[in-house]
C-alpha positions as CSV (number, residue, x, y, z in Angstrom):
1,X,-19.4,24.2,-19.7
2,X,-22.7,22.8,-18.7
3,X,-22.4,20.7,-15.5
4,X,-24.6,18.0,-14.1
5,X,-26.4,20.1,-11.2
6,X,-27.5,17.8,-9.0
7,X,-23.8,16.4,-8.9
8,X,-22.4,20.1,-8.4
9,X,-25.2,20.7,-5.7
10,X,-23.7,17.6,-3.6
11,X,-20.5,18.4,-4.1
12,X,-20.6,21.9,-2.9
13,X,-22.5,20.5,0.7
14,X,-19.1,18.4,1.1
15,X,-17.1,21.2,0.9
16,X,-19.4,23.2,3.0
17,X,-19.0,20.4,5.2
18,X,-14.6,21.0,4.6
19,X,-14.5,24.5,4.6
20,X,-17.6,26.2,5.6
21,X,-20.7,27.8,3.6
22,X,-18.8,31.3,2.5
23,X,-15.5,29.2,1.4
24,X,-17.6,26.4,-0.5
25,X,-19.2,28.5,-2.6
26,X,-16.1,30.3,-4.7
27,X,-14.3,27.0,-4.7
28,X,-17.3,25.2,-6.7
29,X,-16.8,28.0,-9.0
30,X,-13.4,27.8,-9.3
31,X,-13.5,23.9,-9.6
32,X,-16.2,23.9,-12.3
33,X,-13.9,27.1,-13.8
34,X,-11.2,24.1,-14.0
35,X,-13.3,21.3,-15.1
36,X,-14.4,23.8,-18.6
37,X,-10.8,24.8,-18.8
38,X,-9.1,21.0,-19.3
39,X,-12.7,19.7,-21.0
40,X,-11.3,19.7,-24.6
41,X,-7.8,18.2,-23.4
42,X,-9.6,15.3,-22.2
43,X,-10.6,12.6,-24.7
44,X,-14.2,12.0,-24.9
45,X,-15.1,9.5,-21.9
46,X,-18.7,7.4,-21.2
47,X,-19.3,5.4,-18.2
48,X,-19.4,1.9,-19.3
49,X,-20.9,1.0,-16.2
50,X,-19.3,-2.8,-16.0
51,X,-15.7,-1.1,-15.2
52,X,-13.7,-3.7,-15.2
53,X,-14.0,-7.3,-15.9
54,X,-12.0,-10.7,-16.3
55,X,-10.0,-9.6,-18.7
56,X,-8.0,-7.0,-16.7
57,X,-4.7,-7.6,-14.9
58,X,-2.2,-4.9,-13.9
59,X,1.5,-4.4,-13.8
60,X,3.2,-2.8,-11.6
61,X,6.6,-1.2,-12.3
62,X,9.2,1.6,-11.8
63,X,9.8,3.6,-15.1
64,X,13.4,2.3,-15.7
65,X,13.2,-1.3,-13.9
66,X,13.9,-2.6,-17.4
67,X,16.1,-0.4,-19.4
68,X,18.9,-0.5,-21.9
69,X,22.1,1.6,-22.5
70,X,21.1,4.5,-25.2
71,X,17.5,4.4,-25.0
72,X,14.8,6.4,-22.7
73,X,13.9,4.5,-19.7
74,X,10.1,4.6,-20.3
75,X,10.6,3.3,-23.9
76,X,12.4,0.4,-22.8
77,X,9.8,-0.3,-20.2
78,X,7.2,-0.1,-23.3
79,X,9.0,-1.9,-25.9
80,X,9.7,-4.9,-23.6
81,X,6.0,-5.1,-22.2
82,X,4.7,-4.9,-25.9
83,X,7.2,-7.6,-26.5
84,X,6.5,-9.9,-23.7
85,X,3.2,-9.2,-21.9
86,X,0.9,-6.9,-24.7
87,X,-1.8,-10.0,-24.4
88,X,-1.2,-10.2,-21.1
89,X,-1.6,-6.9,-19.0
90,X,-4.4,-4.6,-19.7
91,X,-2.8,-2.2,-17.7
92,X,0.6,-0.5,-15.9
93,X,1.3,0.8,-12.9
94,X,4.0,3.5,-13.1
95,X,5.1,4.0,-10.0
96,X,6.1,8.0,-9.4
97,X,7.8,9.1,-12.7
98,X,8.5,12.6,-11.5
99,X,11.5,14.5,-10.6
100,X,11.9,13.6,-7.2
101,X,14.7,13.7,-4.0
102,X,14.2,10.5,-1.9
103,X,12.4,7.7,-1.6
104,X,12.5,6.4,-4.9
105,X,10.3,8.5,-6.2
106,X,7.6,9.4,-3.4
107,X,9.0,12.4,-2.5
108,X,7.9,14.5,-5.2
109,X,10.0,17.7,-6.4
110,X,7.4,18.9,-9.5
111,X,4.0,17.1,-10.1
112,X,3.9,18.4,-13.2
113,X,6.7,16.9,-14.8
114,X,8.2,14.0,-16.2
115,X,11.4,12.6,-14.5
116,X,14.0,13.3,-17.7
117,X,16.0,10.6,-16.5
118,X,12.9,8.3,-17.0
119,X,11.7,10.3,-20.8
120,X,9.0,13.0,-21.5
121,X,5.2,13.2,-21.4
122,X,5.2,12.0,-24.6
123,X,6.5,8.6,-23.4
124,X,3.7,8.3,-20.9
125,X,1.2,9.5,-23.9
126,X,2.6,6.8,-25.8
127,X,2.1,4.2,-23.0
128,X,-1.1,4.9,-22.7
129,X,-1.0,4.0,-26.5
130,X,-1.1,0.2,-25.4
131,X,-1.8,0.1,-22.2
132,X,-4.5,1.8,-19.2
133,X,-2.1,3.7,-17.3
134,X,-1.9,4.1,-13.4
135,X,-0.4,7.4,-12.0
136,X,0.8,8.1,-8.8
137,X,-0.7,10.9,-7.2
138,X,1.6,11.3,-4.2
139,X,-0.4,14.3,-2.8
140,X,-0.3,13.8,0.8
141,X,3.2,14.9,0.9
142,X,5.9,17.1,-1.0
143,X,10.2,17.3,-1.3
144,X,11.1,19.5,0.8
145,X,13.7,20.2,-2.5
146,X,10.2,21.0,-4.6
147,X,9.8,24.9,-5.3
148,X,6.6,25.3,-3.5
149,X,8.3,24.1,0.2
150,X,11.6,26.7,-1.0
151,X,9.4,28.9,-1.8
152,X,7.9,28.6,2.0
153,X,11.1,28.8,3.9
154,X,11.5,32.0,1.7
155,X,8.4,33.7,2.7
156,X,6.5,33.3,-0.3
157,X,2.9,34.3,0.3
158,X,1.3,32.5,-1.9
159,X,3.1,29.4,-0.3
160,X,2.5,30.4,3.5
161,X,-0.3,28.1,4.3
162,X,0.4,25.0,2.2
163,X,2.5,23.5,5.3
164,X,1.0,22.2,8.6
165,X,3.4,24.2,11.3
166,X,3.3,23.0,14.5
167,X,4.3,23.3,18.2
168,X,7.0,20.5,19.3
169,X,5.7,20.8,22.7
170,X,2.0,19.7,21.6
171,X,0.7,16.3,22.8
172,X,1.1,13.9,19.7
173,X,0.4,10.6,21.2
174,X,-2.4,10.2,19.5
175,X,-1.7,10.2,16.0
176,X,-0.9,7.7,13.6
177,X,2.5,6.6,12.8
178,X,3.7,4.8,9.8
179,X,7.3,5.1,10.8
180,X,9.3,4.8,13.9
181,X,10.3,8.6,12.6
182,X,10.4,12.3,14.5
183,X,6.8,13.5,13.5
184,X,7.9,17.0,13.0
185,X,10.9,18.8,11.6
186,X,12.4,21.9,12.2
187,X,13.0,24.3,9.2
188,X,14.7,27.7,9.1
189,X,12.7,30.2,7.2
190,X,13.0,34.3,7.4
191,X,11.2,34.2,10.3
192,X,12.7,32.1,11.9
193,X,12.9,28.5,13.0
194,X,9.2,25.9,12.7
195,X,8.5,23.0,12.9
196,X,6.6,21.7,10.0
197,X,4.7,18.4,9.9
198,X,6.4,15.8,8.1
199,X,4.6,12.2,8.3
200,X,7.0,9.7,6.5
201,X,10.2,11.7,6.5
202,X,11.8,14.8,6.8
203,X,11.9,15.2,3.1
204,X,8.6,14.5,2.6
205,X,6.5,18.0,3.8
206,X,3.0,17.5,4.4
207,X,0.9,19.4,2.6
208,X,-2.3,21.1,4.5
209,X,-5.9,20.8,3.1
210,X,-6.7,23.3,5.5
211,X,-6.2,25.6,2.4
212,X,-8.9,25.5,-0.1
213,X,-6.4,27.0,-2.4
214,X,-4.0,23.7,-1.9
215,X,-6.8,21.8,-2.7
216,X,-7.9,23.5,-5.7
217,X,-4.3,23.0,-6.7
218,X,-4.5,19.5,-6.4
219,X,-7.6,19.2,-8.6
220,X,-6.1,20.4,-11.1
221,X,-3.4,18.1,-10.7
222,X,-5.9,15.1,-11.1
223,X,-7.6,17.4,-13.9
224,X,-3.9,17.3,-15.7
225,X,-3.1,13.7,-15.0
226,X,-6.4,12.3,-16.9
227,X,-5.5,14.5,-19.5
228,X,-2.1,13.0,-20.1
229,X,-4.0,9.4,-19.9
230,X,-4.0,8.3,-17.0
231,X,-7.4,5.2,-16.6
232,X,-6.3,4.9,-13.0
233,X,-5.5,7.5,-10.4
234,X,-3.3,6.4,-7.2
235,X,-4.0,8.2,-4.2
236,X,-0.9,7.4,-2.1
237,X,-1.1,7.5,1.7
238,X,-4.4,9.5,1.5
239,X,-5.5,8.4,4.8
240,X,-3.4,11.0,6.3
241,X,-3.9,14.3,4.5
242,X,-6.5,15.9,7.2
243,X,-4.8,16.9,10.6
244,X,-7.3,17.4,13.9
245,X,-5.8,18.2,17.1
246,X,-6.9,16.0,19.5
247,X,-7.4,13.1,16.7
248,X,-5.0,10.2,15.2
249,X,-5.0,12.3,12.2
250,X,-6.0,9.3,9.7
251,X,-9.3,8.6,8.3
252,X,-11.0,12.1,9.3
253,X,-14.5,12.7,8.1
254,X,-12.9,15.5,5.9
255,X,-10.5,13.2,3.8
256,X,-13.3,11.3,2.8
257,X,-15.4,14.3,1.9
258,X,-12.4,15.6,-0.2
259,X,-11.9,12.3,-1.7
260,X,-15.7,12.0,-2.6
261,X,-14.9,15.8,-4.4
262,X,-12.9,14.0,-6.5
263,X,-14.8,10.9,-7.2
264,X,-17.9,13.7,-8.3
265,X,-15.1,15.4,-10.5
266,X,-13.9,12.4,-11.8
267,X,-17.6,11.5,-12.8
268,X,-19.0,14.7,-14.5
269,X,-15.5,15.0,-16.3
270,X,-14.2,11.2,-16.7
271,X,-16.3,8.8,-15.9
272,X,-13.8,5.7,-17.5
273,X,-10.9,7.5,-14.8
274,X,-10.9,4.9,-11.5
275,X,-9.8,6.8,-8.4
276,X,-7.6,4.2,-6.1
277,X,-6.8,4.8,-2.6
278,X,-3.7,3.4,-1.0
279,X,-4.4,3.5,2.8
280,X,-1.8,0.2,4.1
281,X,-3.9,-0.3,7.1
282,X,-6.2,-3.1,8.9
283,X,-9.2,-4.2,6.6
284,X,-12.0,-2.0,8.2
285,X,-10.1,1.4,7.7
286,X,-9.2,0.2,4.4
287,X,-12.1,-0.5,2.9
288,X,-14.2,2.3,4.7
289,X,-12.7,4.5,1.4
290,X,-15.4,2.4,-0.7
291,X,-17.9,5.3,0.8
292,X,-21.1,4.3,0.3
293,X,-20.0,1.7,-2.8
294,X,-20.8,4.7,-5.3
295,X,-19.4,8.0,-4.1
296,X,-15.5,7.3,-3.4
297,X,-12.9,5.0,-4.7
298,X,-13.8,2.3,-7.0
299,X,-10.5,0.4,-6.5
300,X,-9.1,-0.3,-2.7
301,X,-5.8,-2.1,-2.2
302,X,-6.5,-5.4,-0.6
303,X,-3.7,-4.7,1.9
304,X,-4.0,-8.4,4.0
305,X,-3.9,-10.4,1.5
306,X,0.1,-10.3,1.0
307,X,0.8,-11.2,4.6
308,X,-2.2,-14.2,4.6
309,X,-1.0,-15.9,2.3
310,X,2.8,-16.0,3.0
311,X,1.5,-17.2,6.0
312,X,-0.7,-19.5,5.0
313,X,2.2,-20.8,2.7
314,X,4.6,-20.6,5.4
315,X,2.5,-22.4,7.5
316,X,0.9,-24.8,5.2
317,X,-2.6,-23.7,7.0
318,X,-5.5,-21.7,5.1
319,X,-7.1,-21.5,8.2
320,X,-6.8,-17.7,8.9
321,X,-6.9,-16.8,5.2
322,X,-10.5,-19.0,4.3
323,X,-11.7,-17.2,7.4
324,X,-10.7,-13.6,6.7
325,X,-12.7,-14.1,2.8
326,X,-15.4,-16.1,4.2
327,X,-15.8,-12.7,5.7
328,X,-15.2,-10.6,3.4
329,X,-17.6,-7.9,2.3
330,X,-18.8,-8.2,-0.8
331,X,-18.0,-4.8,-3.2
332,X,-20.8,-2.9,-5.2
333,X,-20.7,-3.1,-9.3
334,X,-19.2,0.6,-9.0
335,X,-16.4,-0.9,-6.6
336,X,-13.4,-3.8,-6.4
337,X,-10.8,-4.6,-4.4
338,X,-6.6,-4.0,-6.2
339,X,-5.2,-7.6,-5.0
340,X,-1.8,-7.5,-5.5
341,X,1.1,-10.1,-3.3
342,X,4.4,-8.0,-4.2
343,X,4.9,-4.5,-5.1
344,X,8.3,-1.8,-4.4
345,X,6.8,-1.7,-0.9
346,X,7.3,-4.6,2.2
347,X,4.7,-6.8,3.1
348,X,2.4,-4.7,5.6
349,X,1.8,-6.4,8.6
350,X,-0.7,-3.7,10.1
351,X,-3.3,-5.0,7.4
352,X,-2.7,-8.4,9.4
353,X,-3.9,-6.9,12.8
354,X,-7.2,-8.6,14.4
355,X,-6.5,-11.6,11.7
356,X,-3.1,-13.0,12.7
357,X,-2.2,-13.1,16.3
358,X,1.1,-11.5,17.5
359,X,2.9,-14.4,17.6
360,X,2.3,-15.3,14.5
361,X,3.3,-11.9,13.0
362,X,6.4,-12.6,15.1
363,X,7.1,-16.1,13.3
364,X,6.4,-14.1,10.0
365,X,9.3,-11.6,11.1
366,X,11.6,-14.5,12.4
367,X,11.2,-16.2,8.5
368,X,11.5,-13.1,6.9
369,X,14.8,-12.2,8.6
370,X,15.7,-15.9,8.5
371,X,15.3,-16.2,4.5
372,X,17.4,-13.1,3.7
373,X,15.5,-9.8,4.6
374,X,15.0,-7.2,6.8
375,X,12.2,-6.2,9.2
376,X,10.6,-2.0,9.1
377,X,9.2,-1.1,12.6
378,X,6.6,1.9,13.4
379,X,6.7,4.0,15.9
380,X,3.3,3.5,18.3
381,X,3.2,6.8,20.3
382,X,4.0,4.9,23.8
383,X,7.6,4.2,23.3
384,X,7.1,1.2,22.0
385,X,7.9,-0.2,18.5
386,X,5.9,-3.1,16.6
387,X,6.2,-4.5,13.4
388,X,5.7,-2.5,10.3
389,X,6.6,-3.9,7.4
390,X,8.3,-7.1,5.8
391,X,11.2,-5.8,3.7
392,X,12.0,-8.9,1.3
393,X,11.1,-10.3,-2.2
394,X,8.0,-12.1,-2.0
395,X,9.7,-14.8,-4.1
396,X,12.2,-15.1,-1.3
397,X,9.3,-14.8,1.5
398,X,7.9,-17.7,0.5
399,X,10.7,-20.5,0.8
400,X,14.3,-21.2,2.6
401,X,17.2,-20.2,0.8
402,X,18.4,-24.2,0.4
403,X,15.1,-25.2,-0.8
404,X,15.1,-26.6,-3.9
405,X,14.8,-24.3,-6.9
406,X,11.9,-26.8,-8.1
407,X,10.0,-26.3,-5.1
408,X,10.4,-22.7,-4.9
409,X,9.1,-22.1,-8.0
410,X,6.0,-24.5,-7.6
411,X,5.5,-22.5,-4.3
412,X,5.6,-19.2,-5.6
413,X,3.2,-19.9,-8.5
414,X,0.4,-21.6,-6.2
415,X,0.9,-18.3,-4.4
416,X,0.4,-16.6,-7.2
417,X,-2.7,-18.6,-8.4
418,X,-4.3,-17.5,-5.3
419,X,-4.2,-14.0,-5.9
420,X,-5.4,-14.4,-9.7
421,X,-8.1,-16.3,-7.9
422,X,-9.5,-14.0,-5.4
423,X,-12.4,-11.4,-6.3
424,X,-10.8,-7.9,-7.2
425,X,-8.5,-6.8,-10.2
426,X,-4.9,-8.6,-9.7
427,X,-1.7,-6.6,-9.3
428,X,1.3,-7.9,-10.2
429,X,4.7,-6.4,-9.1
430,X,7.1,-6.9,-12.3
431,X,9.6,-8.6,-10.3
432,X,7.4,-11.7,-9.6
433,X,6.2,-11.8,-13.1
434,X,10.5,-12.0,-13.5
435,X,11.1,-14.0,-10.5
436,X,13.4,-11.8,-9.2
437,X,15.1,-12.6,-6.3
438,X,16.5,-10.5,-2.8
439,X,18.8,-7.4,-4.1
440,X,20.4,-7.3,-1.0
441,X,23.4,-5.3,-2.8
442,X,20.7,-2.5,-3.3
443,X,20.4,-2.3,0.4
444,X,23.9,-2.1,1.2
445,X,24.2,0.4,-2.0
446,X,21.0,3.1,-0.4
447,X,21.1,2.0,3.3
448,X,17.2,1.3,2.7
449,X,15.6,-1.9,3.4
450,X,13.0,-1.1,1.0
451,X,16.0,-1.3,-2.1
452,X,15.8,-5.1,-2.0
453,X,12.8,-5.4,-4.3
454,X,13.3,-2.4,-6.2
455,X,16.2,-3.7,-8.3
456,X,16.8,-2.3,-12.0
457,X,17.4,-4.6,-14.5
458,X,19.2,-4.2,-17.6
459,X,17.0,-5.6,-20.7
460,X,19.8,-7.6,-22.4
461,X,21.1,-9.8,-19.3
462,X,17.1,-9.9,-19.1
463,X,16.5,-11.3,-22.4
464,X,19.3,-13.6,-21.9
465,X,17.8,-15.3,-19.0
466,X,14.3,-15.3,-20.2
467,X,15.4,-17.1,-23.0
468,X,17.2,-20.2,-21.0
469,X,14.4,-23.0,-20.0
470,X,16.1,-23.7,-17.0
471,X,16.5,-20.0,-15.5
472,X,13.8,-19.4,-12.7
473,X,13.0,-16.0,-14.5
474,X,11.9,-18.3,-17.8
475,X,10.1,-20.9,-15.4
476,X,8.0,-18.0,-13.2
477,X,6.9,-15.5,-16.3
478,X,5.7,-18.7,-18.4
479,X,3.8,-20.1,-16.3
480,X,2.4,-16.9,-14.7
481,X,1.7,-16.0,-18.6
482,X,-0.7,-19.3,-19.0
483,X,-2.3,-19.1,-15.7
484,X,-3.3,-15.2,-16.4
485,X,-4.3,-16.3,-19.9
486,X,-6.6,-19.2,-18.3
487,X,-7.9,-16.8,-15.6
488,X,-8.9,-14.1,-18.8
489,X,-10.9,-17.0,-20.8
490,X,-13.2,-17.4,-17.8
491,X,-16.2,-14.8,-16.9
492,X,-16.5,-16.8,-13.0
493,X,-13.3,-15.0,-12.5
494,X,-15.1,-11.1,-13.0
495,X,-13.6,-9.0,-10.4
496,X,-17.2,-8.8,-9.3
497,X,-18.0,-12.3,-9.2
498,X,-19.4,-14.1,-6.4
499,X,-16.5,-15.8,-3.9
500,X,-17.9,-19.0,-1.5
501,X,-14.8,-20.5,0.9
502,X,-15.4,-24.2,0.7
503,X,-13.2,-25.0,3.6
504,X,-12.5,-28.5,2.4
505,X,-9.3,-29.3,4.4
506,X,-7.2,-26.8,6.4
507,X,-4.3,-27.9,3.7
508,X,-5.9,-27.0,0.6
509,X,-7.0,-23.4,-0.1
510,X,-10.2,-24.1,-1.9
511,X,-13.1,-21.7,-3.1
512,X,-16.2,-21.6,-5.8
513,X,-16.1,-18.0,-8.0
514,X,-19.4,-18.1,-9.6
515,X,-20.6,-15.2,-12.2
516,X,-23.4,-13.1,-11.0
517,X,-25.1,-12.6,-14.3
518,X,-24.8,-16.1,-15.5
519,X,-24.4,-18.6,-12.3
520,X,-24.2,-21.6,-14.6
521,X,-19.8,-20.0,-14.7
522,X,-18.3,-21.4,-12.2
523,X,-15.0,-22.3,-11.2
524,X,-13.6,-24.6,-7.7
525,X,-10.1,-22.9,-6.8
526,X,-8.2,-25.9,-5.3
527,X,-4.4,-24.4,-4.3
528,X,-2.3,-27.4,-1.8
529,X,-0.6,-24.9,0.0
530,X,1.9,-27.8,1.3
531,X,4.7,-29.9,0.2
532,X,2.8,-32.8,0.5
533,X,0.1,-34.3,-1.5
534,X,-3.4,-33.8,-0.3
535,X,-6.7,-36.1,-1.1
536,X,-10.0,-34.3,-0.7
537,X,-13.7,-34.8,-2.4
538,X,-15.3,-32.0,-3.8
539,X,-18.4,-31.1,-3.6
540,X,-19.5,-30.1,-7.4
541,X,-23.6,-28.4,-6.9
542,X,-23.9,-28.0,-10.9
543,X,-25.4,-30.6,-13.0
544,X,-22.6,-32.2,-15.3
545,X,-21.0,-35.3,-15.5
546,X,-17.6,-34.2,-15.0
547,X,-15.0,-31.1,-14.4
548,X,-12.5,-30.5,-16.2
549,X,-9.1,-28.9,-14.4
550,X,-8.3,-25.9,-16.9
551,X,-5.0,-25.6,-15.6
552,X,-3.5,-29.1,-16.3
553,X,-6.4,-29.9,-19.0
554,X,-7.6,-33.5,-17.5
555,X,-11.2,-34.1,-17.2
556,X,-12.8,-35.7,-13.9
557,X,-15.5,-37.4,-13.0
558,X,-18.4,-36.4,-10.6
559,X,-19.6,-39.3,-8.8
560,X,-22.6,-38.5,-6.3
561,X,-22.5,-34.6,-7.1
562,X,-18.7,-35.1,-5.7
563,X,-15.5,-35.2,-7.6
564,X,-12.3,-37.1,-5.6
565,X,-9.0,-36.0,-6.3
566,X,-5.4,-35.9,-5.1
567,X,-3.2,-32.7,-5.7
568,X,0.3,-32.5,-5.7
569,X,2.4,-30.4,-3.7
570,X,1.3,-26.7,-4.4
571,X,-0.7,-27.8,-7.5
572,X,-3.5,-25.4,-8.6
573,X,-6.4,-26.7,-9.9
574,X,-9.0,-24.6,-11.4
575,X,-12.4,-26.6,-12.0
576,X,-14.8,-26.1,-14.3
577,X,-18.0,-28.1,-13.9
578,X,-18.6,-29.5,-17.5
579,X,-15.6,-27.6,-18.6
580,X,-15.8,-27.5,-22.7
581,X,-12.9,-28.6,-24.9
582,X,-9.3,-29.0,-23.9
């Protein structure tokens, strides 16, 4: 297979940079050995250059959130989002779908395989039918239940150096920890007792790039993946998969460099394939694994904006969240930000550090507790604990139990409006499309905070509700439905598009998106993030006589290049200057 040279020759000086000159130069060969072998089982790809666009929203979702008694999991979940969402999503999320021992699925036993309680390849082949596909690739960790960690203990050769062993008596203060969790485990294997590294848990074995031949192993796991269909690639917890003694172990030069392998392989092979890094932690880390805009992921997770906005909600101030996007960077046309509220993790509060102040991650721990969840702590090397994560339905977050359901709902879709607002691709966590509420059983049932937003749902006591007007499920997915279908219609909302804070009135969240390519599409977010009713003027730059508010459909007038209005409690308004037909 003839390979694009010049990408090759960069390529290799990365992993010269990983593994030395000598090592670097057999495992080019054997990755461009890999890239001719899965060629013909990848269908025919061409960079399209705009990647994504308007158009695109993303669900995310567990292979049998919705299922039914007598059918594969995986075809449920199809059938109903064909039913209910086909003009909707663009896209799914499937969050791990292989056989796995804890963790709901992020402890993987077999990379290679399906989950047969979920279906078959097949059913993810036939997802892709309809739908661009995420996969998880949970690669910086293993089960310790997965052959190649059994096969360790044993004293497998071939196994020997796919594990990070190391010495209990080391100093560790340094390093990064996502859980207030031992960092190592001991193992008995046949010679003897170790002590492996194990990050998240003690079922979850880290696996060591130290060995170019784990590496290799996972390229052709990403190979194998975007031959099965996958448009988008999850890197899960990536910022940890490079261990330095002496280092906190998380963002090392030589994850990047192994992620920017990827991104090359990804290019020459599948250039339609977006590569998305998961890293939950503050904005500057996060959004460092944008490389140079053009030579690492496309998509980043935009990991503040879930705790911003409950707290601007909670609060009924946008003054830390217009400050935190007046700020924000803007992303390259290779590269966008994954905004997403909700998802089968908490709410991360590291993401917030440097924006919210501790006491104000403390109120957000008090509410969260307060309004039915449960609060995740890590570990911070000094014997001291601080918040992790928020474990609690974001539906839930957002309001007190004896609220008004009314008010709940009109709160929860202003939130929502926000993130369907903000420059990136939106995410959206199928239980918040469903307005799903606190599974608090699920936590008592697994002993895991993290159960109470991962509920499964069975598709006929679904249906039912969906069906009733007056059910919250019926109220949230309609009107999430139109305001996706509005957001679709309008090329200011690009992914790409330019973002201006207006910072009209600390009560109001309000914004201009304006498209890059043709600046005469704009649209004036307006989101009263209170229970009261707010009056503002607007300031409307474009030359028309009037706006017209796509979301409710009436027209206003612009008087002295200004448009007055009043919004209701939590009512969106979207604002197009001249605005077209109802």
């Amino acid at each position: 297979m003839s390979m694009n040279q010049p990408i090759m020759d960069s390529m290799k000086e990365k992993l010269k940079f990983v593994y030395g000159a000598n090592t670097a130069d057999y495992i080019a060969g054997d990755i461009e050995e890999l890239m001719s072998n899965y060629r013909d089982l990848i269908p025919p790809q061409e960079d399209k250059g705009d990647f994504v666009s308007e158009k695109d929203v993303l669900l995310i979702s567990y292979g049998d959130t919705v299922s039914q008694p007598g059918e594969v999991p995986l075809q449920s979940l199809r059938e109903f989002l064909k039913t209910h969402l086909k003009d909707t999503i663009t896209g799914v999320h499937v969050l791990p779908f292989y056989p796995f021992s804890s963790d709901d699925g992020f402890s993987v036993i077999d990379y290679f395989t399906v989950n047969p309680e979920l279906g078959e390849w097949k059913d993810i082949e036939g997802l892709a039918e309809d739908f661009d596909v995420m996969f998880d690739a949970v690669i910086n960790h293993i089960s310790a239940g997965s052959e190649w960690f059994q096969s360790y203990l044993k004293g497998d050769a071939q196994y020997q150096e796919f594990f990070t062993e190391a010495d209990p008596e080391a100093d560790y203060s340094q390093v990064t920890r996502p859980r207030a969790l031992p960092l190592l485990t001991k193992f008995e294997t046949v010679e003897g007792p170790k002590f492996i590294w194990t990050t998240f848990s003690e079922d979850q074995i880290d696996l060591n790039y130290r060995n170019p031949k784990l590496f290799l192993k996972m390229i052709e796991l990403l190979l194998f993946y975007i031959s099965k269909g996958a448009k988008l690639i999850r890197l899960d917890a990536i910022g940890f998969m490079w261990k330095e003694s002496g280092t906190n172990c998380i963002h090392l030069d030589e994850t990047h460099k192994l992620i920017q392998v990827m991104r090359d392989i990804v290019d020459m092979l599948a250039p339609d394939t977006i590569l998305v890094t998961e890293t939950n932690v503050p904005h500057k880390d996060n959004i460092s694994y944008f490389g140079n805009g053009y030579n690492e992921a496309r998509m980043v997770y935009q990991f503040p904006l879930p705790p911003l906005t409950l707290h601007t909600f909670l609060t009924g101030n946008t003054k830390h969240i217009h400050q935190w996007a007046h700020t924000m960077e803007e992303t390259t046309p290779s590269t966008t930000f994954f905004n997403f509220l909700a998802s089968h993790d908490g709410i991360g509060m590291r993401p917030a550090e440097g924006i919210l102040a501790n006491e104000e991650v403390n109120f957000l721990v008090r509410k969260a507790e307060e309004f039915g969840g449960n609060v995740s702590y890590k570990d911070n090397g000094d014997g001291t604990k601080s918040p992790y994560e928020l474990n609690i339905n974001y539906f839930d977050a957002l309001s007190h139990p004896e609220d008004p359901d009314e008010t709940k709902v009109k709160r929860f879709i202003a939130a929502q409006s926000l993130l369907l607002s903000m420059a990136g691709v939106p995410g959206i966590y199928l239980h918040s499309l469903l307005g799903s509420r606190n599974y608090t059983e699920g936590v008592e049932k697994t002993g895991r905070f993290r159960s109470i937003n991962r509920e499964k749902l069975n598709r006929e006591n679904l249906e039912a509700e969906l069906a009733d007007p007056s059910s919250i499920r019926h109220q949230v997915l309609s009107q999430m439905k139109q305001m996706i279908e509005l957001r679709k219609r309008e090329s200011a909302f690009h992914p790409n598009s330019l973002q201006e804070i207006l910072f009209l009135k600390d009560e109001v969240f309000s914004m201009v998106r304006t498209n890059r390519i043709h600046e005469e599409e704009k649209i004036v977010v307006l989101i009263n993030v209170t229970n009261h009713a707010q009056e503002l003027e607007v300031p409307i730059e474009q030359n028309a006589q009037t706006v017209r508010d796509l979301v409710a459909g009436d027209r206003l007038p612009i008087i002295q290049n200004k448009v007055k209005t009043r919004l209701k409690p939590y009512q969106v308004m979207w604002l197009k200057p001249g605005g077209g037909q109802k």
